[in-house]
C-alpha positions in Angstrom: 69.7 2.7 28.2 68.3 4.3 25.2 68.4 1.3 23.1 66.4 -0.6 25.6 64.0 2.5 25.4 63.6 2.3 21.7 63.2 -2.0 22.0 60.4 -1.3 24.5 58.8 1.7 22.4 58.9 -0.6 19.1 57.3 -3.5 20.9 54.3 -1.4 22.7 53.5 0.3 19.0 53.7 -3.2 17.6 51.0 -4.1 20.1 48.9 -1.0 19.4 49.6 -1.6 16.4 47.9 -5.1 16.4 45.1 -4.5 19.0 43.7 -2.1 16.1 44.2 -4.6 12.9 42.3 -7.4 14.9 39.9 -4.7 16.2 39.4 -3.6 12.0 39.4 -7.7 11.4 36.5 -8.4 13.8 34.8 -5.8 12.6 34.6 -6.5 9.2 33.7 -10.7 10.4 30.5 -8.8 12.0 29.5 -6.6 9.5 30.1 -9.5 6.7 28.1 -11.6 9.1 25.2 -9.7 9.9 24.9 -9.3 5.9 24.7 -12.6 5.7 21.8 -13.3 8.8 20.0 -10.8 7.4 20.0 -12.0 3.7 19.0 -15.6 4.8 16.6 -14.4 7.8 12.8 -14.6 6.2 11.5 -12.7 9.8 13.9 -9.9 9.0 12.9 -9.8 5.2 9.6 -10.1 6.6 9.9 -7.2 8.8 10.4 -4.7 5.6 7.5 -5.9 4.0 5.1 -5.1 6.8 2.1 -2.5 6.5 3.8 0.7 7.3 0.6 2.9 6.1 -2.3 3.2 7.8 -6.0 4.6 7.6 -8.5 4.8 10.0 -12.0 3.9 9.3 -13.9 7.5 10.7 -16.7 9.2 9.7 -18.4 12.4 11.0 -21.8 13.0 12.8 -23.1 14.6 9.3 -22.1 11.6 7.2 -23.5 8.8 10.2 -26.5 11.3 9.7 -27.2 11.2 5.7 -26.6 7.7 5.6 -27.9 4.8 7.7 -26.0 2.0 6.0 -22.9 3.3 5.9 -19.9 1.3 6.2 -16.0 2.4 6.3 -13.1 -0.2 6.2 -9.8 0.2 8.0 -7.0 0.0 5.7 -3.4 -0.6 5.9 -0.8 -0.6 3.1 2.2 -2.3 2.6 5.2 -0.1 0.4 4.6 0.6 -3.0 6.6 -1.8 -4.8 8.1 -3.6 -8.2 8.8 -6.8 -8.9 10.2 -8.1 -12.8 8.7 -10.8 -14.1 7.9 -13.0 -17.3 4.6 -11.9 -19.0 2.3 -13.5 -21.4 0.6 -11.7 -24.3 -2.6 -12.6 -24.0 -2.9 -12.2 -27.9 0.0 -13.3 -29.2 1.3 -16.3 -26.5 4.3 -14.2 -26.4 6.4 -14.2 -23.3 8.6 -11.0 -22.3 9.5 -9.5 -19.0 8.0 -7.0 -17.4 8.4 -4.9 -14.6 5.2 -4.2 -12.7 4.1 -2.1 -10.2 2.0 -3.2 -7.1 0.7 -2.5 -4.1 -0.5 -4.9 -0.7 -3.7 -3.8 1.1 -5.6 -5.4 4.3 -9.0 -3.8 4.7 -11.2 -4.6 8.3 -14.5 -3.6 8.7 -14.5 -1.7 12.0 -17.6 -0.7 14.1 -18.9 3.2 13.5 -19.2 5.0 16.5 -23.1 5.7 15.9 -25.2 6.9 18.8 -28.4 5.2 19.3 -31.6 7.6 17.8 -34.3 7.8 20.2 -36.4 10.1 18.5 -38.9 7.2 17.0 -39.0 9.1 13.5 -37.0 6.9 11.3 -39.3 4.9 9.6 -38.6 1.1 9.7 -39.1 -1.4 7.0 -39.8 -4.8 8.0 -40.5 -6.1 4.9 -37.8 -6.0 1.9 -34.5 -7.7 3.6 -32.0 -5.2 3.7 -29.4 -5.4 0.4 -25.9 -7.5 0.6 -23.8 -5.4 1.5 -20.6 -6.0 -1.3 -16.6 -5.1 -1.2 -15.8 -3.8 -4.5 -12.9 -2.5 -4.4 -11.3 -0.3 -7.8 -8.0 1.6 -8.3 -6.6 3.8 -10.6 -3.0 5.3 -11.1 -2.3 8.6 -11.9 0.7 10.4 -13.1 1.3 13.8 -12.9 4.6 15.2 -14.4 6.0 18.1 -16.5 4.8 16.0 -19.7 1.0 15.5 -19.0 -0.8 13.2 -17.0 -1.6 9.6 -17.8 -4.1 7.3 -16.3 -3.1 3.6 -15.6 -6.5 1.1 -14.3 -5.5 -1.8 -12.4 -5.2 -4.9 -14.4 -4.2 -8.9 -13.1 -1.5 -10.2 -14.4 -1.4 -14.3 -13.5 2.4 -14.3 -13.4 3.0 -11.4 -11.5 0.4 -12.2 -8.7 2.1 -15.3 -8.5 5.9 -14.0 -7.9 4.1 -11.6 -5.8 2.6 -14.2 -3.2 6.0 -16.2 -3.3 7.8 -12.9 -2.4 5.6 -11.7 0.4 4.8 -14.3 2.2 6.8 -16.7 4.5 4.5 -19.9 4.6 1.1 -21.6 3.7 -0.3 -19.8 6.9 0.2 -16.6 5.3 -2.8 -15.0 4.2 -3.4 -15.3 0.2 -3.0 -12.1 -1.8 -6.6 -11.6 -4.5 -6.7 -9.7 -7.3 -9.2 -7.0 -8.1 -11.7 -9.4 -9.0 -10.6 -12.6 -6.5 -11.5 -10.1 -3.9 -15.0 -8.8 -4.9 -17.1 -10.4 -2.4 -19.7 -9.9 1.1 -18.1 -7.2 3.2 -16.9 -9.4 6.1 -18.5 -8.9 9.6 -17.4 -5.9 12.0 -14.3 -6.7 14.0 -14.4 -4.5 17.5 -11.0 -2.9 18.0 -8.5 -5.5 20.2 -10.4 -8.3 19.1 -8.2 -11.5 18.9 -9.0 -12.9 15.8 -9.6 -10.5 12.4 -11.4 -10.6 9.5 -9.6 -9.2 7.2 -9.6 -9.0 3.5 -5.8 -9.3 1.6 -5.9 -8.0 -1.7 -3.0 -6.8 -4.4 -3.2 -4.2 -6.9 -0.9 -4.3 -10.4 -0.4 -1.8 -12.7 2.2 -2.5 -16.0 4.0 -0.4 -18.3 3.6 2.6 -16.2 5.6 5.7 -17.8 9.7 4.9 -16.3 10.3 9.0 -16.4 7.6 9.9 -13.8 8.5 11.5 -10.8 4.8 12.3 -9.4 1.6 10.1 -9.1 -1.1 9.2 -7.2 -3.3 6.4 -6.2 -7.9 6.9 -6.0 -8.8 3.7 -4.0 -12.8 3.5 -3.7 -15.3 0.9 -2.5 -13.5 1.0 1.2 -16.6 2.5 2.0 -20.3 3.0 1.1 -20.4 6.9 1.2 -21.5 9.0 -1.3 -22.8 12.6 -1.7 -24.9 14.2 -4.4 -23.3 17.6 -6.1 -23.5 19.3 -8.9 -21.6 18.5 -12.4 -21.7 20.7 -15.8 -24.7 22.5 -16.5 -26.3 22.0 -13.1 -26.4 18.3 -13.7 -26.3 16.0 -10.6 -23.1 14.4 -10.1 -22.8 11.4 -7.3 -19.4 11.6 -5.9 -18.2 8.4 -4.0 -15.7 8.5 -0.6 -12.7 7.6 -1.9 -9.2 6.8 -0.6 -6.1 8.9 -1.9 -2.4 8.6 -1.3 0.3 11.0 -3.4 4.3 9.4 -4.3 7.2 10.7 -5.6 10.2 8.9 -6.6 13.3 10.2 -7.2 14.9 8.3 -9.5 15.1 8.2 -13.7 13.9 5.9 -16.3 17.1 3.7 -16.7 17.7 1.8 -13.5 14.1 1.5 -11.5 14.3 0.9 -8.1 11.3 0.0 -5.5 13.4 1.2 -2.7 12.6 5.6 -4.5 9.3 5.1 -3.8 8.3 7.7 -1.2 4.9 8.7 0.2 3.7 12.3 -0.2 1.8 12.9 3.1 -0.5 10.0 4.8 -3.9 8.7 2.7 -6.4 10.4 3.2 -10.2 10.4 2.2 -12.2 12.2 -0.4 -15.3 12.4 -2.4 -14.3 12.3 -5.9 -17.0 11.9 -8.7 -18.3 8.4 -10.1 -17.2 6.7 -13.3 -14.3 9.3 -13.7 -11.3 8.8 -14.7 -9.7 11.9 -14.8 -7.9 13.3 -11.9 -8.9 16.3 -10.1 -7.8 19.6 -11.8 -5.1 20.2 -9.3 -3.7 17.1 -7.2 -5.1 16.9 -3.5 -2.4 18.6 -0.6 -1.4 16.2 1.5 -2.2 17.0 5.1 
């Protein structure tokens, strides 16, 4: 009797003992499997390179007040990213690869919510046509670490923008990626929220040889908007300050194996009026809200 015991015990562990390799086997089929869908599925690439950041075009009463043609753009941002890519000297002809930063934008001109002045005191001028309206759009980098700051403009890079459109898009329908100068142009007309069609502007910002070892920067973004304010510079001078976008990073990572996947945003964008024709960041980097 107790050998028939011990057959029947072997051959239900056996079982059990099967049910959970197979279980283990299929597993590993699905995971190996979904790897592979989602390596070889452009909508599911797609999907990680969609605008994730957002900024509201707003204004307040005082600023609608100062300024009758005041414009503000809605912008959304895709991830800040890098992509490597062969580079061409422009004074020697000399290829050599490069790793470059860059960043997607999509800027709409949304409708201010001005109320109507009926008050009859704003003069009206009926006879110079009122100024085209331009989007001119200009970005700087800004690092910020333990070892100084350093300032990196925007430049276009033919290669880069290039690998960039091939890597973000999924087809000729795809909107086309300009460069800081591609994109300067008439700010498109006002699109109403929920309308079907958009007109949107699709622009990409490079930056190269930005410092490997920094931890801390931040991104000025101006010309999204035609506001400005008048204050007061060294000596009492007047100083125009322009309404500007800002958006803080970290990345924690080191110099020796860069990865776009570190790049993490410090807070949402935000604006600001920063001064004109200055490069140099603010004495003390803007708090994220």
């Amino acid at each position: 009797m107790s050998g028939h015991i011990e057959g029947l015990y072997r051959l239900v562990s056996g079982a059990l003992l099967m049910n959970s390799f197979c279980r283990g086997w299929l597993s590993s089929i699905c995971l190996i499997v979904g790897v592979c869908l989602s390596a070889i599925n452009p909508a599911a690439a797609q999907q990680k390179r969609g605008f994730r950041i957002f900024l509201d075009a707003t204004s307040t009463i005082k600023e609608l007040a100062a300024q009758d043609d005041l414009w503000v753009v809605e912008v959304h941002f895709k991830p800040m990213r890098l992509i490597s890519v062969e580079v061409t000297d422009p004074k020697t002809k000399k290829k050599s690869r490069q790793l470059v930063w860059y960043l997607i934008y999509k800027a709409i001109n949304r409708p201010l919510d001005r109320r109507p002045d009926t008050s009859n005191t704003r003069p009206v001028n009926e006879v110079d046509p009122n100024p085209r309206t331009l989007f001119v759009p200009e970005f700087t980098l800004v690092t910020q670490d333990k070892d100084g700051t350093r300032i990196y403009p925007d430049v276009i890079i033919p290669e880069a923008q290039a690998a960039i459109q091939k890597r973000e898009s999924r087809g000729p329908a795809d909107p086309v990626f300009k460069n800081s100068v591609e994109v300067v142009g008439p700010l498109p007309p006002v699109t109403p929220p929920g309308a079907k069609q958009e007109k949107a502007i699709y622009g990409v910002v490079m930056w190269k040889k930005v410092d490997s070892k920094t931890d801390y920067f931040t991104i000025y973004m101006s010309g999204f908007s035609s506001g400005y304010q008048m204050g007061k510079g060294p000596a009492g001078k007047p100083l125009l300050l322009r309404r500007t976008i800002v958006q803080q990073y970290w990345r924690p990572g080191d110099q020796f194996d860069q990865n776009e996947d570190e790049f993490r945003p410090r807070g949402a964008p935000r604006w600001m009026y920063r001064p004109d024709g200055v490069n140099t960041p603010a004495a003390k980097p803007p708090t994220p809200k």
